[in-house]
Every structure is written in C-alpha cells, then in structure tokens.
N, C-alpha and C positions, 0 to 999 in steps of 0.2 A: 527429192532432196538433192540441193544440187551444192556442190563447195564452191566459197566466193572468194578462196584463194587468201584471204585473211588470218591469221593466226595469231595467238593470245599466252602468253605463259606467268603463270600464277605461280610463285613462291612463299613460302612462309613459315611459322609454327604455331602448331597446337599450344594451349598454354599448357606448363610443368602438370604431369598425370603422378598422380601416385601410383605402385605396383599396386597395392592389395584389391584395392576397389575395382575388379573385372567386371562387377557389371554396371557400373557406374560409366557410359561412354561419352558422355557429356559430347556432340557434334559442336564441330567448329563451322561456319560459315564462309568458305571461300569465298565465292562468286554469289550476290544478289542482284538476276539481272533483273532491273527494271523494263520490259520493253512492249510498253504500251503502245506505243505510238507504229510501228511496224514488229508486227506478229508475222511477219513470214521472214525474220531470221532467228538464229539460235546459236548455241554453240555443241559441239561434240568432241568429247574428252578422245584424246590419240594416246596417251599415257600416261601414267603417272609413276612418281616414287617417291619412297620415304627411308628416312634413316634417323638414328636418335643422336643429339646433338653431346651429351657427356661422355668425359672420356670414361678410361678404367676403375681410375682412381678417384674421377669424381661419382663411380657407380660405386664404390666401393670395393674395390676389386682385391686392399689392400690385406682383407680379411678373409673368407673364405671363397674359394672357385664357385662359379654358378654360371648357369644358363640360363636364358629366359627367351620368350614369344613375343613377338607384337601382330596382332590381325589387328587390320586396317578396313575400312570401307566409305568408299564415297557414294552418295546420295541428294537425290532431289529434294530430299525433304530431310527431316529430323526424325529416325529411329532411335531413340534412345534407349530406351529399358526393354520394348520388345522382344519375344522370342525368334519375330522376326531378323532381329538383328545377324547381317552375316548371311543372309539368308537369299537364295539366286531365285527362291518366290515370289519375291519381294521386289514389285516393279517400282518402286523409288530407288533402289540399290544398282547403282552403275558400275562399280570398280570395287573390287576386294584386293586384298594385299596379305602376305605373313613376311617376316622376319623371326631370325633366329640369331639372337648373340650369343657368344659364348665370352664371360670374363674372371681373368684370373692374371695374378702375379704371373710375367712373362719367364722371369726366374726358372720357373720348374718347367719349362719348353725349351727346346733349342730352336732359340732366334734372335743371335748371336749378342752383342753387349748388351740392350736391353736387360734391365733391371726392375723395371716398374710395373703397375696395372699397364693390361691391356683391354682393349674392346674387340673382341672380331666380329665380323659376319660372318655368320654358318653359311647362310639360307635365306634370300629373298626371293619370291615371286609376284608375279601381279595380274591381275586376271581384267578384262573391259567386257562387259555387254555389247555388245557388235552395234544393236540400235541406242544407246545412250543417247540420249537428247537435251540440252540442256535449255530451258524456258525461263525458271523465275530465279533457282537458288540452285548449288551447288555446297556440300556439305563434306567435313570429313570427320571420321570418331577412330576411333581407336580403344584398344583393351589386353591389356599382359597377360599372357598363359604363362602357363608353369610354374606356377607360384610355391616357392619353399622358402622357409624360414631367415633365409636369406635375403631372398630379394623381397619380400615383405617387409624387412627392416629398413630397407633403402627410401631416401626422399622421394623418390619418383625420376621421369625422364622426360628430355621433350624433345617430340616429336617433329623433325622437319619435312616439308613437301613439299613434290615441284610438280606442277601440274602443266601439259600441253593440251590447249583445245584448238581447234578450227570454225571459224565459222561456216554456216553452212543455210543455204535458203530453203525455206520449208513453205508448203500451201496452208492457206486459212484451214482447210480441213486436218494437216499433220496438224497444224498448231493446236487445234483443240486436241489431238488424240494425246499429244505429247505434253499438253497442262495437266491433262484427266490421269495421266500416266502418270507423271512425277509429282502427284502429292497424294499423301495416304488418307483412305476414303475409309468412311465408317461404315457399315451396314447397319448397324446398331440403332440410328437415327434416323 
C-alpha cells in the first residue's frame, strides 16, 4: 500500500434522528466509490468527527437539564440492526466515535450574562482501524444513549461530519482482500 499523496474531505449531515429510536441506525452513505476501471486505488479514512448541529434551546434545554450520548460508527458496508453494530469484530466497521452533551439553562451556572439554553460538549472521542480501506462505499450511523424521559420527548438531532481520507495505491491482490473485507458475508448461504 503505497500513498499518492492525494487527499479528499467529505462533509455533511445525517438526516434529523430521533432520541428514542436507539436501535433504529439507519447508515447514511458518504462515499460510493465506483472504481472499476483501476482497482489498485482506494481511499483510507485519517480522521473523522462529529458534533450535533441544534442549539440549547432548540434541544430543549428551556425545560429540564439533561445529558445525553451519541456513538457514531463508520463502515463499508451497511450494519444496521445487527448486534454487530459498534462492534471492533466486525470487519466492515472502520471508525467509532461517542459524544457526550450536557444541556441546560446557563442561568443556574456561572458563565457570566448568558441567560439561555445552552449545549456543551462533555466528551468526544474517536477511534480508526489502522488498516481501514476504502473500496466501493463508505457509511455512517449513529444512535443516542442515555435516554430519560426528557430527551425522549425531544424532536431528534442532526448529526454533522467531516471526514479526511487519503488516497492510497493497493495490488490487485489487496484489492480483493479489501472488497471480501468491506462487505458483510453470510455463512448462512
């Protein structure tokens, strides 16, 4: 695998998720590379990140304080309902993520004239698979933890992402290894 010094950045949003529905991840499709025609290039994810695009008060914030979660996962393919989901066994699974907001009326904090909802980050991390390879498709889902009676009333959130990749030239033999890899095989069949 050799880098050809070319680089790619992907931006966008998930569509509006509702809290309650965690295990509903519905994958979004960043990247569908088509690349028939020369199979000894790819791309390979350098980072990624995410953050949720509503403010305080448009989470609700105006009403009671809450916390909430967001895990994030990017993939080759589409896990959707799987228990695989989330999951570092799972060789379509390239990039994991959490977030942690916390929101409330800034009022009851000292930070300083602020009067309104706020949104903060707790807590982001993000995690890559060293050999991520990217072939046909590039995926992202997501799903809310922590769920109380609060943020289950709320409309939902949406999710923003910015993804860096690089391209990178691979042998006809990576290329099969890295197609076989990034899409989910049945044994069943």
């Amino acid at each position: 695998m050799k880098k050809t010094g070319k680089t790619l950045t992907l931006s966008g949003q998930m569509p509006k998720r509702p809290f309650p529905f965690q295990l509903s991840r519905e994958p979004h499709t960043v990247l569908e590379y088509a690349n028939v025609l020369d199979i000894n290039r790819a791309w390979k994810v350098k980072k990624f990140s995410t953050w949720i695009q509503e403010t305080g008060i448009e989470l609700g914030a105006y009403s009671n304080p809450f916390t909430f979660g967001i895990d994030v996962q990017l993939s080759t393919d589409e896990i959707p309902f799987t228990k695989d989901w989330n999951n570092a066994g799972d060789n379509r699974a390239i990039g994991w993520g959490t977030l942690s907001y916390d929101v409330e009326d800034s009022s009851s904090k000292n930070v300083g004239n602020f009067s309104s909802a706020q949104r903060r980050l707790m807590y982001s991390e993000y995690w890559l698979h060293p050999d991520n390879i990217i072939q046909n498709k590039l995926t992202i889902s997501a799903q809310s933890t922590g769920g109380n009676p609060t943020v289950e009333g709320l409309t939902g959130y949406t999710l923003n992402y910015i993804i860096e990749l690089e391209e990178v030239e691979i042998s006809p033999a990576e290329s099969i290894v890295f197609n076989i890899k990034g899409q989910g095989q049945s044994l069943d069949s």
